[in-house]
C-alpha positions in Angstrom: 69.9 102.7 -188.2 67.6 99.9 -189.3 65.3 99.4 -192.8 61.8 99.4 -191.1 59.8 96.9 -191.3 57.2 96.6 -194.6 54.4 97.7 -192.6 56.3 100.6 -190.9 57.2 101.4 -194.6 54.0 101.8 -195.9 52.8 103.9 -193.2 55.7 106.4 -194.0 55.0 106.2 -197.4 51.0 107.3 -196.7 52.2 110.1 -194.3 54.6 111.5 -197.0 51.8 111.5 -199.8 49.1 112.7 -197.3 51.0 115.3 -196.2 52.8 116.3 -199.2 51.5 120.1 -199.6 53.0 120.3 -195.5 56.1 118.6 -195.7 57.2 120.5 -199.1 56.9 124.1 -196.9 60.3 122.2 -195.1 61.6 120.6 -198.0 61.4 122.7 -200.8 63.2 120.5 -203.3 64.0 118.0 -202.1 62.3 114.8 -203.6 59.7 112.7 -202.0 61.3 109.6 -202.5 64.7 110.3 -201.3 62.5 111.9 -198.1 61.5 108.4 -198.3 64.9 106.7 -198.3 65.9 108.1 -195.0 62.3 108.6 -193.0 62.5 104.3 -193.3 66.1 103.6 -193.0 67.4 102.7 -196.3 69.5 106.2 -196.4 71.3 107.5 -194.1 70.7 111.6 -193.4 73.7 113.5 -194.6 73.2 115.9 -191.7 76.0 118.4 -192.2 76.4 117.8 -196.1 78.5 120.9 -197.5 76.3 121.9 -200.6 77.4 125.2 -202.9 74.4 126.9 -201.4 74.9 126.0 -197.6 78.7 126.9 -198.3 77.4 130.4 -199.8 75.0 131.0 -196.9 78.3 130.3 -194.4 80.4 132.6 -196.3 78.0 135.9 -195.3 77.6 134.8 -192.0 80.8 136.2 -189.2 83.3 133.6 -189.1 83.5 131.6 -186.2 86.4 132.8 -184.4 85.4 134.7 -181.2 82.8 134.2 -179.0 81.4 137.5 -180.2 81.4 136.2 -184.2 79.6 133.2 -182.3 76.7 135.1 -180.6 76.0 136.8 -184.1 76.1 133.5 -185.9 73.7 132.3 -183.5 71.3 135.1 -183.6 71.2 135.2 -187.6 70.5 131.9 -188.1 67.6 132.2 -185.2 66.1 134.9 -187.1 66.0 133.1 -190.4 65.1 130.3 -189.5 61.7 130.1 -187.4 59.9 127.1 -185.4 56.6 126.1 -187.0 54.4 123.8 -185.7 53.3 121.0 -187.5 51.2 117.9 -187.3 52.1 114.3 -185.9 52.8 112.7 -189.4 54.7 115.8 -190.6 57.3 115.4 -187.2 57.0 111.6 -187.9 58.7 111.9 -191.4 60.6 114.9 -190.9 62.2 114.5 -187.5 66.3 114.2 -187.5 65.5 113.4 -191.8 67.1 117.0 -193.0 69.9 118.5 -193.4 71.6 121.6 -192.5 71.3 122.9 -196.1 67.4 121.9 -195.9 66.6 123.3 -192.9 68.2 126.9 -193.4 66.6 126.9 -197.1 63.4 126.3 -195.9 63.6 128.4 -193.0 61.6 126.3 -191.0 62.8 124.2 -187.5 59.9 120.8 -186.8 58.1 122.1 -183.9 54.9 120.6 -181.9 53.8 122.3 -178.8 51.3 119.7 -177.8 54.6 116.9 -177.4 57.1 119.7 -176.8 59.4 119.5 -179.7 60.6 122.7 -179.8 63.0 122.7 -183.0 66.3 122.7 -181.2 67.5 119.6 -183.1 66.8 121.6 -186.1 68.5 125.0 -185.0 71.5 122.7 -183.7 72.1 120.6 -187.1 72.1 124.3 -189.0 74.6 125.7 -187.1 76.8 122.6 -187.5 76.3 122.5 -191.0 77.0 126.4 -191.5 80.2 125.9 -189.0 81.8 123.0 -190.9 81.0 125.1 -194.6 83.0 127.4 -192.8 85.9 125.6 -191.6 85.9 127.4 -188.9 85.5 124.7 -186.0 87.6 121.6 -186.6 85.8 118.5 -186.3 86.9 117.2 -183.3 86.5 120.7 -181.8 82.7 120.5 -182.6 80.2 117.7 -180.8 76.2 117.4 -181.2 74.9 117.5 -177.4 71.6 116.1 -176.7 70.9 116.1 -173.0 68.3 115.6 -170.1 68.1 119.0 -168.3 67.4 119.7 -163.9 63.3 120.0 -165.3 63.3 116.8 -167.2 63.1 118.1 -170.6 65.5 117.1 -173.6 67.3 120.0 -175.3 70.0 120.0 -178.1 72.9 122.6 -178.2 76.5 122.4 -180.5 79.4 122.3 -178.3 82.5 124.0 -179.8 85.9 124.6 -178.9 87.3 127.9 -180.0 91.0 129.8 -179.0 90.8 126.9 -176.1 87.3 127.8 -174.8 84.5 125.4 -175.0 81.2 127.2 -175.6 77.7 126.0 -176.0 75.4 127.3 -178.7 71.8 127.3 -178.6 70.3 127.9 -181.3 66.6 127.4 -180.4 67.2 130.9 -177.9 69.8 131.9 -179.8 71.9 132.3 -177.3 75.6 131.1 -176.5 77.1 130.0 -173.3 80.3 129.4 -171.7 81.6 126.7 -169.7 80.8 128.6 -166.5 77.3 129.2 -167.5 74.6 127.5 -166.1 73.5 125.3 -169.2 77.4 123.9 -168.7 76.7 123.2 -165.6 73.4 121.2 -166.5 75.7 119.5 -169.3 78.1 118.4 -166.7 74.6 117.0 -164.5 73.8 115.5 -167.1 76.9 113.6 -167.8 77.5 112.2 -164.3 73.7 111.2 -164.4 74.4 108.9 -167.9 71.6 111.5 -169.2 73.2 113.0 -172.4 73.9 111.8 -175.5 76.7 113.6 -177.8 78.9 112.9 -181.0 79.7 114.4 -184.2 76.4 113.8 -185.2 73.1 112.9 -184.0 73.6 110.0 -186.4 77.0 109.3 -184.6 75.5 110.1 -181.1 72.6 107.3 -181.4 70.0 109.7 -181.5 68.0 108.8 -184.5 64.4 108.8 -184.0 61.8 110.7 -182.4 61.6 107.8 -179.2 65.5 108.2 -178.9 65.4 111.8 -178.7 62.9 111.9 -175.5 64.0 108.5 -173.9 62.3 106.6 -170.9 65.9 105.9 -169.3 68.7 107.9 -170.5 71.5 106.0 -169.3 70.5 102.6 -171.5 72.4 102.8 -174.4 74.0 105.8 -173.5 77.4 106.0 -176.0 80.2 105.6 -173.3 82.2 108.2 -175.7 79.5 110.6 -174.7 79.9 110.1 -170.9 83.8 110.4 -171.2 83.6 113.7 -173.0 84.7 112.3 -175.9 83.4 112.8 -179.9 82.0 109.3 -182.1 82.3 110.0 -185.8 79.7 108.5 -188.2 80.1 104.5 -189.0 82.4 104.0 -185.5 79.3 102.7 -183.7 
């Protein structure tokens, strides 16, 4: 993650006071300037930060420990939390900047039809969060997938490792899938291809902007962790 340059700065810093009425519907209190901090580089998102309230929120949702506890958890948060569509500056700030805590209190996943973001980041970093306030998942039983699927689109599950099983969940159809299913199957394309990208984090995956999420060549800079299957922590890359 690099400090932008001061040009790049100051455009952030017009988008976030242009847009301020939009962006506070996704970040309800959180301040501008540490919206700021991390939308040019100078902070690093805390993606799956544990806060009281996040850890709260977990508690009342089933515990992770089935794949039928899974399926619920999935479906909850995809109620509460609901894709809205918002305008170019509002993704340009916003996009891969909030946490899990931020994005279930608002209730709002980034979405923008017209450039296909469809929120699935958003849905994926929630269910992270809510999985590690939970101590449910170990660490290195949970992994951030970002992948190119057989029509060309990105998409973003949470793989997860449960009683030995390795499941999938997608949390922008709230859905979960096993590692017969037919989204494993595109994971496992993807992989041979050098399309996917995966880690603990998106942070830890090297997806950190909106360009790296819907990349010209997947398999340039592709994490070789990724391509072996294997999970890359925060600060190892």
């Amino acid at each position: 993650m690099k400090l932008l340059a001061p040009r790049q700065r100051e455009i952030i810093r017009s988008q976030i006071c242009g847009n301020a009425k939009d962006i506070g519907k996704f970040m309800k209190d959180t301040p501008g300037r540490e919206l700021y901090a991390r939308a040019i580089g100078r902070r690093k998102t805390d993606f799956l930060k544990i806060t009281p309230r996040l850890r709260y929120l977990a508690n009342r949702l089933p515990l992770a420990d089935s794949k039928e506890s899974l399926e619920e958890l999935v479906r909850r948060v995809r109620r509460k939390v609901e894709r809205t569509d918002t305008n170019d500056d509002v993704v340009d700030v916003l996009y891969l900047h909030r946490t899990a805590d931020e994005i279930m209190e608002s209730g709002r996943a980034v979405s923008q039809k017209k450039n296909a973001i469809a929120g699935c980041q958003d849905y994926t970093i929630a269910i992270m969060g809510i999985l590690k306030a939970q101590k449910s998942v170990p660490r290195r039983d949970m992994r951030y997938i970002h992948y190119k699927k057989s029509n060309g689109q990105a998409h973003t599950v949470a793989e997860v490792k449960i009683n030995g099983r390795v499941y999938y969940l997608d949390g922008l159809w709230g859905k979960v899938h096993d590692s017969d299913s037919v989204l494993a199957r595109e994971i496992r394309k993807a992989r041979f291809n050098r399309n996917i990208r995966a880690g603990a984090t998106p942070l830890a995956a090297g997806v950190t902007t909106l360009a790296e999420s819907f990349p010209q060549r997947w398999n340039i800079g592709t994490p070789p962790e990724a391509l072996r299957g294997k999970t890359k922590h925060d600060g190892e890359h």
